[in-house]
PDB file of N, CA, C and O in Angstrom:
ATOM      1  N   UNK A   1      60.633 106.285 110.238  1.00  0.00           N
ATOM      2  CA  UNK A   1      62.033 106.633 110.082  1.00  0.00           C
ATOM      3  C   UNK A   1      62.130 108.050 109.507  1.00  0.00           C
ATOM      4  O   UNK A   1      61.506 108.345 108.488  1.00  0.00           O
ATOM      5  N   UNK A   2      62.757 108.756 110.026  1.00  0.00           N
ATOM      6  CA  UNK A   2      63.090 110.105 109.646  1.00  0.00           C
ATOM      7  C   UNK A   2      63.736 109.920 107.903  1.00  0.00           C
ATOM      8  O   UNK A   2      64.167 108.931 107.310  1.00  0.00           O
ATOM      9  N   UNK A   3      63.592 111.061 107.567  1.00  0.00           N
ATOM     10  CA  UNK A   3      63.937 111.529 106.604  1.00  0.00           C
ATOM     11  C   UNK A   3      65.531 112.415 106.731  1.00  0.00           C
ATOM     12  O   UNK A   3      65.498 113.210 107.671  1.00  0.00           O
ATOM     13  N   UNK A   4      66.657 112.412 106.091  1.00  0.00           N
ATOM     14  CA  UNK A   4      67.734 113.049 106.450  1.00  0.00           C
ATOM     15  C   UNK A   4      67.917 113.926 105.863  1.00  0.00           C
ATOM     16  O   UNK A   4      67.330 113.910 104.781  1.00  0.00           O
ATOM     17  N   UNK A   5      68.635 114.968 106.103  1.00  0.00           N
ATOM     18  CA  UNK A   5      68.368 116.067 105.051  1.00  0.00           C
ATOM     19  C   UNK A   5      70.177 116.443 105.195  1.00  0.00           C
ATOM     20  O   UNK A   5      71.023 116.405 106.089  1.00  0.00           O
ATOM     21  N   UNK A   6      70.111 116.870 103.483  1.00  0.00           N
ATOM     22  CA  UNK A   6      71.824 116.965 103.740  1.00  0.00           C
ATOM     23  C   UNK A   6      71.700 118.172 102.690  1.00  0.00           C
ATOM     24  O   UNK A   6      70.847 118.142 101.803  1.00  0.00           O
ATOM     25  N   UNK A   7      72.459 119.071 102.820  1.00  0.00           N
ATOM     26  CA  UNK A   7      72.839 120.378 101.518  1.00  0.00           C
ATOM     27  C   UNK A   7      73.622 119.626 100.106  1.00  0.00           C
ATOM     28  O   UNK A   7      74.637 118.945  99.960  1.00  0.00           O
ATOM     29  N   UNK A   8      72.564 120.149  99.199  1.00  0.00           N
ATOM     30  CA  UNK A   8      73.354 119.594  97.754  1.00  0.00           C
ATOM     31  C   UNK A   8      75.073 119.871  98.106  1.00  0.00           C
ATOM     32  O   UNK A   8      75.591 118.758  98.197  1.00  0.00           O
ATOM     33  N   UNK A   9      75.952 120.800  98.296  1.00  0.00           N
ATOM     34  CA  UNK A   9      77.372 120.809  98.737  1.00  0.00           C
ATOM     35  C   UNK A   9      77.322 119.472  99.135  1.00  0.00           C
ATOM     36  O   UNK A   9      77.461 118.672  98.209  1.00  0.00           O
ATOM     37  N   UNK A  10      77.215 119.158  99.880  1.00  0.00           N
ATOM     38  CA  UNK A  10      77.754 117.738 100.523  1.00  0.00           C
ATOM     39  C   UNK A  10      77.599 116.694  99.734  1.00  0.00           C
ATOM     40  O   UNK A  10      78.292 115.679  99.804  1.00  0.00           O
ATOM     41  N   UNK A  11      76.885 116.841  99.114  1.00  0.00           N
ATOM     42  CA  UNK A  11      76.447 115.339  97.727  1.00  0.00           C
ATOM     43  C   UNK A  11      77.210 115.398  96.869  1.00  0.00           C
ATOM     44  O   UNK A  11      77.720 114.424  96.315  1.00  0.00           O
ATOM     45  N   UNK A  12      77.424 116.608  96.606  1.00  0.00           N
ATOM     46  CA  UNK A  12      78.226 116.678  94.984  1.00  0.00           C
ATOM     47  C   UNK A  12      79.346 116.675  95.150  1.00  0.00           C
ATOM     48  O   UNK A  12      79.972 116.452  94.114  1.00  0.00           O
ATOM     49  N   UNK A  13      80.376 116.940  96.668  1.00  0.00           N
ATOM     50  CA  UNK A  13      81.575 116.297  96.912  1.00  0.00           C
ATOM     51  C   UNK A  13      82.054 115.509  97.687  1.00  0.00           C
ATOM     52  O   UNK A  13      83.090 115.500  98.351  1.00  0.00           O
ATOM     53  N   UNK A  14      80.788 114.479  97.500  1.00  0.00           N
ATOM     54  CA  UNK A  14      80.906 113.206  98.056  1.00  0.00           C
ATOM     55  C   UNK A  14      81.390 112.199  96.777  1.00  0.00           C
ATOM     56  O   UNK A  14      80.816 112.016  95.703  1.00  0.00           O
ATOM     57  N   UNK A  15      83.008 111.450  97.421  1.00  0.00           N
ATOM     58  CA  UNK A  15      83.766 110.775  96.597  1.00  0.00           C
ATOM     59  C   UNK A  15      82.957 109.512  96.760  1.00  0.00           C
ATOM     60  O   UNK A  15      83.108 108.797  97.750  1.00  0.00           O
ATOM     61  N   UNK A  16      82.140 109.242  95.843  1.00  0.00           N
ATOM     62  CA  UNK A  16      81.356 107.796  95.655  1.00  0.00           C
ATOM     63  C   UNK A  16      82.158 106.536  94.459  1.00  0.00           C
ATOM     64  O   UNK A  16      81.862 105.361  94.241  1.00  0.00           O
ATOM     65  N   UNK A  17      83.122 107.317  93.945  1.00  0.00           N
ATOM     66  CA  UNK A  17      83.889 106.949  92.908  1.00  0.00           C
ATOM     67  C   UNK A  17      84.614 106.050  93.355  1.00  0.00           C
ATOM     68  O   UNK A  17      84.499 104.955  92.804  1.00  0.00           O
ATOM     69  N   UNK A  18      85.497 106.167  94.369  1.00  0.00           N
ATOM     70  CA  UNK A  18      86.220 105.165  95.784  1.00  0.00           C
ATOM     71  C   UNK A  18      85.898 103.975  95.419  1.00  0.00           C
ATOM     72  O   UNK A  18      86.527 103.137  94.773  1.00  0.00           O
ATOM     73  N   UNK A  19      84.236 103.953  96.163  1.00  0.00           N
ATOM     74  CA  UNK A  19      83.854 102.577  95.907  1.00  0.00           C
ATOM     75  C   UNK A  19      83.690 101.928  94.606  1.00  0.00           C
ATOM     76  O   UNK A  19      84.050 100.793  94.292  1.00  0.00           O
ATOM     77  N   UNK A  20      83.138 102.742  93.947  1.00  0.00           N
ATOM     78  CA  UNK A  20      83.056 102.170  92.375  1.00  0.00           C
ATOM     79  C   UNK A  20      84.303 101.961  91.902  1.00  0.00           C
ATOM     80  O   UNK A  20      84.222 100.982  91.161  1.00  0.00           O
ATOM     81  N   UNK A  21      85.109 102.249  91.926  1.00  0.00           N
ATOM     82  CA  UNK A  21      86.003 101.396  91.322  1.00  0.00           C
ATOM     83  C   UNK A  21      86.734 100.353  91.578  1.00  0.00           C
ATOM     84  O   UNK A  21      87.132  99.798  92.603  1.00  0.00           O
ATOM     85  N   UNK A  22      86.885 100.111  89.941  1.00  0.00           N
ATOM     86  CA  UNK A  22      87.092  98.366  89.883  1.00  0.00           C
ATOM     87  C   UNK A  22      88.684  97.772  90.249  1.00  0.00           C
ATOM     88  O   UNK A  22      88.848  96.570  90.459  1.00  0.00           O
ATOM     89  N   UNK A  23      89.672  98.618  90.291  1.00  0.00           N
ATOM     90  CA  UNK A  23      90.655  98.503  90.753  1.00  0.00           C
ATOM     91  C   UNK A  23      90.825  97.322  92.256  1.00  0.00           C
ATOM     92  O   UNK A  23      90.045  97.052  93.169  1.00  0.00           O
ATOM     93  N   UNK A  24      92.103  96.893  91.953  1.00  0.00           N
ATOM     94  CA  UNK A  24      92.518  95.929  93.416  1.00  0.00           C
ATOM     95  C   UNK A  24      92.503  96.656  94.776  1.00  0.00           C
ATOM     96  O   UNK A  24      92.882  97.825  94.699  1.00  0.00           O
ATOM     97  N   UNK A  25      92.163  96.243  95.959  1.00  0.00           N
ATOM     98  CA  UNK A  25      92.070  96.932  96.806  1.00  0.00           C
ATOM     99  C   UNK A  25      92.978  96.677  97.383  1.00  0.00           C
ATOM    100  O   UNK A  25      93.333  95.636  96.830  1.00  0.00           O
ATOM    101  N   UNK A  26      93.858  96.925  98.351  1.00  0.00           N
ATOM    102  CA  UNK A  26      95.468  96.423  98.813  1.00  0.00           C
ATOM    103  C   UNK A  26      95.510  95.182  99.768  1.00  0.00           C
ATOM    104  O   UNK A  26      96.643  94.808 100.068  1.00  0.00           O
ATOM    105  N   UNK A  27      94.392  94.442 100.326  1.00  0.00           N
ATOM    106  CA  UNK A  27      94.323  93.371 100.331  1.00  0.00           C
ATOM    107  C   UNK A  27      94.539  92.657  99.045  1.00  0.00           C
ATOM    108  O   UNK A  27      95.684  92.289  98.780  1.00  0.00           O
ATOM    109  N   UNK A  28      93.779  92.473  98.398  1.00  0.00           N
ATOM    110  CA  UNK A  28      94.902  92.334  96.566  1.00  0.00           C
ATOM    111  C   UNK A  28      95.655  91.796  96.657  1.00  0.00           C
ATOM    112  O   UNK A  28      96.040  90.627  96.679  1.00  0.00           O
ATOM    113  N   UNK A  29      96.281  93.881  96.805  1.00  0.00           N
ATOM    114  CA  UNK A  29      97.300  93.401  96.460  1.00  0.00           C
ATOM    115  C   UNK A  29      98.837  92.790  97.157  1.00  0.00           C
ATOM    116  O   UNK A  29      99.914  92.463  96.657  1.00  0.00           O
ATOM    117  N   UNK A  30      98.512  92.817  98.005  1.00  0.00           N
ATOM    118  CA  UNK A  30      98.996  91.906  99.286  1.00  0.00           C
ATOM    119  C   UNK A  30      99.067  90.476  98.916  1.00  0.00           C
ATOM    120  O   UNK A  30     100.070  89.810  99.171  1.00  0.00           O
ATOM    121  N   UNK A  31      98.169  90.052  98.402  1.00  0.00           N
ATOM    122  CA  UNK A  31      97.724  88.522  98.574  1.00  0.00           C
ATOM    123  C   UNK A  31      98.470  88.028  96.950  1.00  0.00           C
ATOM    124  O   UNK A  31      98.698  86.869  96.603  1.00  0.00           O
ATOM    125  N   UNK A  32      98.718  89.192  96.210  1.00  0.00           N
ATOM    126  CA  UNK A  32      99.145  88.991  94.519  1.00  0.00           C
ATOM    127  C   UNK A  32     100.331  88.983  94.973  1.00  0.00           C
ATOM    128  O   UNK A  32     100.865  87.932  94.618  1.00  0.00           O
ATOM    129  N   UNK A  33     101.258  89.833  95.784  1.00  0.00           N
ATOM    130  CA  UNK A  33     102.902  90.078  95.522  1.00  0.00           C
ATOM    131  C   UNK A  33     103.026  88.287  96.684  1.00  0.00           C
ATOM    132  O   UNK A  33     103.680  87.367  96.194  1.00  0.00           O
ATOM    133  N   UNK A  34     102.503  88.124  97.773  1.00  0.00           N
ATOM    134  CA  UNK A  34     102.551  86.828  98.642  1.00  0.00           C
ATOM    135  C   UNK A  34     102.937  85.867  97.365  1.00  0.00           C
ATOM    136  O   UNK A  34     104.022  85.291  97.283  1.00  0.00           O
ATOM    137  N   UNK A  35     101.782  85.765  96.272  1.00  0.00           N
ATOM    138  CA  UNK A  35     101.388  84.897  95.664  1.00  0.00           C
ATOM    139  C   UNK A  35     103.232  84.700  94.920  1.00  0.00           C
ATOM    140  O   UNK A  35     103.969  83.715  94.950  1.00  0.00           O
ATOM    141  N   UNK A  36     103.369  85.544  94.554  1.00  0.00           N
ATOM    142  CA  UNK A  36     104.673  85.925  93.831  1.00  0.00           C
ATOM    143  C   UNK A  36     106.015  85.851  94.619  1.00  0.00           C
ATOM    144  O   UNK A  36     107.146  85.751  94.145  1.00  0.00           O
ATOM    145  N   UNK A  37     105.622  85.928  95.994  1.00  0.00           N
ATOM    146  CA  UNK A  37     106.891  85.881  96.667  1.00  0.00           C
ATOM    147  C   UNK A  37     107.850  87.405  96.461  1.00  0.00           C
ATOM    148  O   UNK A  37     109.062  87.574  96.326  1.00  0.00           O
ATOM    149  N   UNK A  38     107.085  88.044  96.493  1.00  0.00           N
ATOM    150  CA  UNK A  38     107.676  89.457  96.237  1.00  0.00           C
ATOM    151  C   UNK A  38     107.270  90.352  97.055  1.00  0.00           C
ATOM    152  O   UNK A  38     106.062  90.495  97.241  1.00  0.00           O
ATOM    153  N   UNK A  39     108.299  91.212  97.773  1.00  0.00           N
ATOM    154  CA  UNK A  39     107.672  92.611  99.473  1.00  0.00           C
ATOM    155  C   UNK A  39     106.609  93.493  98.458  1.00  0.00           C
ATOM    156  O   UNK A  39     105.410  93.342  98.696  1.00  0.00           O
ATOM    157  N   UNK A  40     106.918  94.222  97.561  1.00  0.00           N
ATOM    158  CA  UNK A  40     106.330  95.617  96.902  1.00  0.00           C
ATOM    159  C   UNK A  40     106.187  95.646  95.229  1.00  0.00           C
ATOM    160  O   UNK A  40     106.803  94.984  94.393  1.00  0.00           O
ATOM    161  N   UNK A  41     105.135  96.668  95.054  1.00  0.00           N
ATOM    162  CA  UNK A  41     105.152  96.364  93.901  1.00  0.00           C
ATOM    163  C   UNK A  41     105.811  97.169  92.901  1.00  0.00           C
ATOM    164  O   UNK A  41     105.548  97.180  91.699  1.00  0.00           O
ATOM    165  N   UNK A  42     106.762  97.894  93.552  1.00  0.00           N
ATOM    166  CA  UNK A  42     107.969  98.244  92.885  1.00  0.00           C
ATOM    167  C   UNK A  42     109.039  96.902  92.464  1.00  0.00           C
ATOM    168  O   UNK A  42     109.854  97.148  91.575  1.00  0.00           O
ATOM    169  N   UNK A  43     109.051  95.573  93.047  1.00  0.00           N
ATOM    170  CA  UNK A  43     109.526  94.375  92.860  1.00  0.00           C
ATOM    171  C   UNK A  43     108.958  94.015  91.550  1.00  0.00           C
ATOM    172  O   UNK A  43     109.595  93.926  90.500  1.00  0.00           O
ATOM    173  N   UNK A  44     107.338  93.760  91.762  1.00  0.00           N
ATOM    174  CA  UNK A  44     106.935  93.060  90.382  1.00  0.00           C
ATOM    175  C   UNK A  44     107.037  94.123  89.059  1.00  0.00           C
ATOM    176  O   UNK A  44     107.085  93.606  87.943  1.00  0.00           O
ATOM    177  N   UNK A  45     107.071  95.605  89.174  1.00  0.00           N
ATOM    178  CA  UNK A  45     107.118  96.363  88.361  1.00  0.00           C
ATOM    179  C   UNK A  45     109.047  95.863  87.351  1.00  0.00           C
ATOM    180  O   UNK A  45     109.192  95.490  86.187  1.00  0.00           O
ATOM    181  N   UNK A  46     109.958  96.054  88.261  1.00  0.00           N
ATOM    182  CA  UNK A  46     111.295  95.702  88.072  1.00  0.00           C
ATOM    183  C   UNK A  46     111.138  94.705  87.021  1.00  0.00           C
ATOM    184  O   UNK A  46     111.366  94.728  85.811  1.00  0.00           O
ATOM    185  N   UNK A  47     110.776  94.001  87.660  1.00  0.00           N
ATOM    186  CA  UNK A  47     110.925  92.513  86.931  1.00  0.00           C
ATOM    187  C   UNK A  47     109.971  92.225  85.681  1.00  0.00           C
ATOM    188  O   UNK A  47     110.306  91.343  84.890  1.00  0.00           O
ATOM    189  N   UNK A  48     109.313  92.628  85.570  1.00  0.00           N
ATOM    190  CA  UNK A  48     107.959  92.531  84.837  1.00  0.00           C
ATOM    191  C   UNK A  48     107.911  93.449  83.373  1.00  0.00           C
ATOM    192  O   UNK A  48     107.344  93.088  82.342  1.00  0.00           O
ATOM    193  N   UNK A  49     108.769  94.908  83.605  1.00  0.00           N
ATOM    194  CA  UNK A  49     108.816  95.773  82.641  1.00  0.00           C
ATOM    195  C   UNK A  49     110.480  96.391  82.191  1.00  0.00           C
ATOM    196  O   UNK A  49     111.412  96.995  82.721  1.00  0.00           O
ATOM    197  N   UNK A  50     110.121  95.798  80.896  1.00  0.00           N
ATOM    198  CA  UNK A  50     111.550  96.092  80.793  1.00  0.00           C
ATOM    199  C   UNK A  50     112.791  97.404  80.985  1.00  0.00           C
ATOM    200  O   UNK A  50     112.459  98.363  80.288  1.00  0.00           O
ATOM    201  N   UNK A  51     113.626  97.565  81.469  1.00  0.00           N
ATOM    202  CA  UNK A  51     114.105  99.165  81.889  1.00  0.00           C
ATOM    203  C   UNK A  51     114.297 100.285  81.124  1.00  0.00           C
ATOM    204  O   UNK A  51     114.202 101.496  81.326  1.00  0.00           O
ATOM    205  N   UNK A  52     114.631  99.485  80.061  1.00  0.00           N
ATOM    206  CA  UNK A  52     114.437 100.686  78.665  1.00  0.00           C
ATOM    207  C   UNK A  52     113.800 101.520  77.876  1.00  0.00           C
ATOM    208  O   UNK A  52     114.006 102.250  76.906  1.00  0.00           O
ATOM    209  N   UNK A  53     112.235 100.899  79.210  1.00  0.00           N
ATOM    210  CA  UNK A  53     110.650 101.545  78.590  1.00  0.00           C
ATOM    211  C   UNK A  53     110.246 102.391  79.519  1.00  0.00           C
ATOM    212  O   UNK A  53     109.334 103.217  79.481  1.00  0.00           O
ATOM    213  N   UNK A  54     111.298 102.016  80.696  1.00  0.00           N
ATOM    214  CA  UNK A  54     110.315 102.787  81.772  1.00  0.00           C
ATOM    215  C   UNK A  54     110.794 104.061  82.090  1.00  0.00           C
ATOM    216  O   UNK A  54     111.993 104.110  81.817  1.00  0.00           O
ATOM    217  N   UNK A  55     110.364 105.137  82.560  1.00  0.00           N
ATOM    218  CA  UNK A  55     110.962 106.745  82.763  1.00  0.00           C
ATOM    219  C   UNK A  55     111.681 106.974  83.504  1.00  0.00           C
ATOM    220  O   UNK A  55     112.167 108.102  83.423  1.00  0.00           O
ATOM    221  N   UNK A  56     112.208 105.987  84.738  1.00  0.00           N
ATOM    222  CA  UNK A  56     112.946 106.343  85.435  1.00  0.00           C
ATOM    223  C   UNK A  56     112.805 107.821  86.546  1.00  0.00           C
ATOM    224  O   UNK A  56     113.682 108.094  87.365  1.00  0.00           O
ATOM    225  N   UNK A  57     111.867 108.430  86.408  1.00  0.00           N
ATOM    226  CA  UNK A  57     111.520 109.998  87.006  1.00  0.00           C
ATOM    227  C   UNK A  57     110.337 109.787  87.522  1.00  0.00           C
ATOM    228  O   UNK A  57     109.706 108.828  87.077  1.00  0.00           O
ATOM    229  N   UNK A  58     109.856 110.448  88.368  1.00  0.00           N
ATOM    230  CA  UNK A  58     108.632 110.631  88.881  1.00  0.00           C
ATOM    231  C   UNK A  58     107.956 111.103  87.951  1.00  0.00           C
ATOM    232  O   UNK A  58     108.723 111.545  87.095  1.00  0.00           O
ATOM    233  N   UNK A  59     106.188 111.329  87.492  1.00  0.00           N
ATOM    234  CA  UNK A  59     105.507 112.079  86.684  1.00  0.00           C
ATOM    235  C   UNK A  59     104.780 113.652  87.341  1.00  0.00           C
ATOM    236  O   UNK A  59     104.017 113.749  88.302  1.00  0.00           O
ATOM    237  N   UNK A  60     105.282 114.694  86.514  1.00  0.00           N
ATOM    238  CA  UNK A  60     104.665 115.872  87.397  1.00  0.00           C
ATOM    239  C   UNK A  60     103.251 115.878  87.037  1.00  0.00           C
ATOM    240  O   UNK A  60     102.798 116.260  85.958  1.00  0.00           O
ATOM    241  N   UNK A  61     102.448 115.323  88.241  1.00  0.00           N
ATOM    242  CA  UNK A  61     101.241 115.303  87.698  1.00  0.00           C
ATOM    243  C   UNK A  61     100.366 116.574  89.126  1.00  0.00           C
ATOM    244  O   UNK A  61     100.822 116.984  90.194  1.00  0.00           O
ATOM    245  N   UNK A  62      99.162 116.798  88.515  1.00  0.00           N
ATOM    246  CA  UNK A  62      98.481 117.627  89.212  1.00  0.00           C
ATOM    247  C   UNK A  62      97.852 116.658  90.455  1.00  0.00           C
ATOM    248  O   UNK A  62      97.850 115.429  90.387  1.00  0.00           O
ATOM    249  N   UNK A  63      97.313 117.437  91.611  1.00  0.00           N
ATOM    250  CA  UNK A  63      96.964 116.980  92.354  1.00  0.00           C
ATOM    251  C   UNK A  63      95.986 115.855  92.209  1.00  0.00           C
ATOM    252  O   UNK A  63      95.680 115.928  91.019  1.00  0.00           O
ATOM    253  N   UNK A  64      95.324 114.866  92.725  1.00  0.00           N
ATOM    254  CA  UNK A  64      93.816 114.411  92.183  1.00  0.00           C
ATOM    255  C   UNK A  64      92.893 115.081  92.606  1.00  0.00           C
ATOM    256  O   UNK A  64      92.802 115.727  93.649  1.00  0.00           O
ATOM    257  N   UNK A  65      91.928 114.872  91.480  1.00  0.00           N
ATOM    258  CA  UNK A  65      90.429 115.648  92.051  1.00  0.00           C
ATOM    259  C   UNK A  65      89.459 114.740  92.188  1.00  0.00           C
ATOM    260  O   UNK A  65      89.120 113.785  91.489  1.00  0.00           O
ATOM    261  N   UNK A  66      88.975 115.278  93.418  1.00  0.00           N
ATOM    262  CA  UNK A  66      87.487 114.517  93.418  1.00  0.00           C
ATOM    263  C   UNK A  66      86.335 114.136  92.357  1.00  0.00           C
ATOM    264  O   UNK A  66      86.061 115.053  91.583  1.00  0.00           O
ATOM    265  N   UNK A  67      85.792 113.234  92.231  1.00  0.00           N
ATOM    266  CA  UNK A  67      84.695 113.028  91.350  1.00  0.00           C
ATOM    267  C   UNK A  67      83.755 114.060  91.345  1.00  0.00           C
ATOM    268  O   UNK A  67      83.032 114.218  90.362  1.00  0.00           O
ATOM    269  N   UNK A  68      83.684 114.749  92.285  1.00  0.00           N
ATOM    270  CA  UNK A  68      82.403 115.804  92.650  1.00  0.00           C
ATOM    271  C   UNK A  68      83.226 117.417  91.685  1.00  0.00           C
ATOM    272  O   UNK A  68      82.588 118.107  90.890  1.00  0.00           O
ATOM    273  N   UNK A  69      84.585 117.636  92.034  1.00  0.00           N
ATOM    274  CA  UNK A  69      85.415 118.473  91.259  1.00  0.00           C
ATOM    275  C   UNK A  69      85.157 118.149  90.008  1.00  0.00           C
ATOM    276  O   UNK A  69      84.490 118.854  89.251  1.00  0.00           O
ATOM    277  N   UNK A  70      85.691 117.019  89.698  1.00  0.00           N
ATOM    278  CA  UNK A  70      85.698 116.579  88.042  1.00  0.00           C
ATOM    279  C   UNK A  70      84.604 117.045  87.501  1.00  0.00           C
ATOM    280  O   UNK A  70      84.713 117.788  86.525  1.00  0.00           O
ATOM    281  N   UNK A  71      83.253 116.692  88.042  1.00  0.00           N
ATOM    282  CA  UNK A  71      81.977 116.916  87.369  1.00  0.00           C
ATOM    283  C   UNK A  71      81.547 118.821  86.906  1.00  0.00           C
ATOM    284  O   UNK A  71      80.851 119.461  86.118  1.00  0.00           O
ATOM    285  N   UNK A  72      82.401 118.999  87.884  1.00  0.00           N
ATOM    286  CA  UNK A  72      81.623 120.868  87.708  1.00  0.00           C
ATOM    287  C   UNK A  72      82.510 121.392  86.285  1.00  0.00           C
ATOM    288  O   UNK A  72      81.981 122.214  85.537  1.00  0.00           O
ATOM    289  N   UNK A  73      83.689 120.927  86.030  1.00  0.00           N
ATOM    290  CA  UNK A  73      84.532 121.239  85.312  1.00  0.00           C
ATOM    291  C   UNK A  73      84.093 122.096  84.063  1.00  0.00           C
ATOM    292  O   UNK A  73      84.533 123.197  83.733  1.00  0.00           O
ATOM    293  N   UNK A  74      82.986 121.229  83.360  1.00  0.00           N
ATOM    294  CA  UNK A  74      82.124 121.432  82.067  1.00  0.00           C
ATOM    295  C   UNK A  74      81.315 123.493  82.448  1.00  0.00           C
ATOM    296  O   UNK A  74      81.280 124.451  81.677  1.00  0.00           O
ATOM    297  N   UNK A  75      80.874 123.386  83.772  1.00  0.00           N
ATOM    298  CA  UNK A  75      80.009 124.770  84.647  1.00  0.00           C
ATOM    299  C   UNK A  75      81.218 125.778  84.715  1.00  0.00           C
ATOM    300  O   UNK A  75      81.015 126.992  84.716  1.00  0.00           O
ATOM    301  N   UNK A  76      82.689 125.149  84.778  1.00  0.00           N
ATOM    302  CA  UNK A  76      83.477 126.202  85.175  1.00  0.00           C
ATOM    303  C   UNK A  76      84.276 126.574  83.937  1.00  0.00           C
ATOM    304  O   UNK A  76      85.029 127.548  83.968  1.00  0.00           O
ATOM    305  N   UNK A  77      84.082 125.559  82.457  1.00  0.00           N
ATOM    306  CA  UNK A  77      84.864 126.103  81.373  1.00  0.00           C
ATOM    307  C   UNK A  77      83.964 127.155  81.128  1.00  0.00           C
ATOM    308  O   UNK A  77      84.468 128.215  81.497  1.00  0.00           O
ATOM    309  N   UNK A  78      82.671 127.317  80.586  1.00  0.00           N
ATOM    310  CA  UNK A  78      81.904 128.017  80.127  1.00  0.00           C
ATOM    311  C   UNK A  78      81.400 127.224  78.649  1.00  0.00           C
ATOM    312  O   UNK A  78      81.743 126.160  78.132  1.00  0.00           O
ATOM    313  N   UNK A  79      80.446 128.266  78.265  1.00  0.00           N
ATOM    314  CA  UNK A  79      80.063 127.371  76.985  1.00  0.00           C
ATOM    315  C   UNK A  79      80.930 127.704  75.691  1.00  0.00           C
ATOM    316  O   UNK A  79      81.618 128.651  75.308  1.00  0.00           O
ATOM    317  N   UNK A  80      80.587 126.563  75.251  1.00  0.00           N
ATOM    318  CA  UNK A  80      82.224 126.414  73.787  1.00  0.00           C
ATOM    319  C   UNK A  80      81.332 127.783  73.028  1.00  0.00           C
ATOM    320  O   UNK A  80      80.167 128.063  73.314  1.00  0.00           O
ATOM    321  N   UNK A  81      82.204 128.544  71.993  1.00  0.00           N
ATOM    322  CA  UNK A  81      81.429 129.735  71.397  1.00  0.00           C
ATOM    323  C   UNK A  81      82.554 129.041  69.722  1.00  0.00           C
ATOM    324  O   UNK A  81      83.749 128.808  69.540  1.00  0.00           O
ATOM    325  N   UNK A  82      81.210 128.950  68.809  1.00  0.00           N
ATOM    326  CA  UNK A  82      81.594 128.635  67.774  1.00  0.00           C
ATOM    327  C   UNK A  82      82.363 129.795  66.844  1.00  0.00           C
ATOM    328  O   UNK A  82      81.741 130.857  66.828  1.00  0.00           O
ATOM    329  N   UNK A  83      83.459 129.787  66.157  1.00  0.00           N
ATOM    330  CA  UNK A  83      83.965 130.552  65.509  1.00  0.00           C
ATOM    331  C   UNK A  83      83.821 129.956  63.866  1.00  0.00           C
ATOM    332  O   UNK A  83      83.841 128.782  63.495  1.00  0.00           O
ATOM    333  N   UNK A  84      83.710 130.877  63.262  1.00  0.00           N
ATOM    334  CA  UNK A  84      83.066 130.543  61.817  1.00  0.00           C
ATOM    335  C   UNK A  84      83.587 131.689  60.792  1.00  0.00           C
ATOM    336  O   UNK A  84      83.238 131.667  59.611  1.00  0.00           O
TER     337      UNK A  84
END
């Protein structure tokens, strides 16, 4: 069997994180709102959390980053420089 050869680039922004996580997969959650008798989970959210807690607004959040992004982060701050 051959050996495959791939460029470190391609490894390090390869989203392997996907699978690892432990989160419901939308079969799930399909089979949770059925269970409930509820279309979306904007339904069970409604019902479930009270309105006076919740933000009502979208969150301005940044794009997501890849696991392979996330990791360089530490290479692209630079090194911490102690002040004394």
């Amino acid at each position: 069997m051959p050996l495959e050869t791939r460029r470190l680039a391609e490894l390090a922004d390869h989203d392997a994180f996907i699978k690892r996580h432990n989160g419901p997969s939308r079969d799930d959650i399909a089979t949770m709102l059925k269970a409930l008798n509820m279309q979306h989970m904007e339904d069970l959210i409604e019902q479930t959390v009270p309105s006076d807690i919740r933000l009502g607004r979208e969150l301005a959040l940044e794009e997501p980053r890849s696991e392979g992004r996330s990791v360089r982060i530490p290479s692209t701050a630079g090194p911490t420089k102690p002040y004394r």
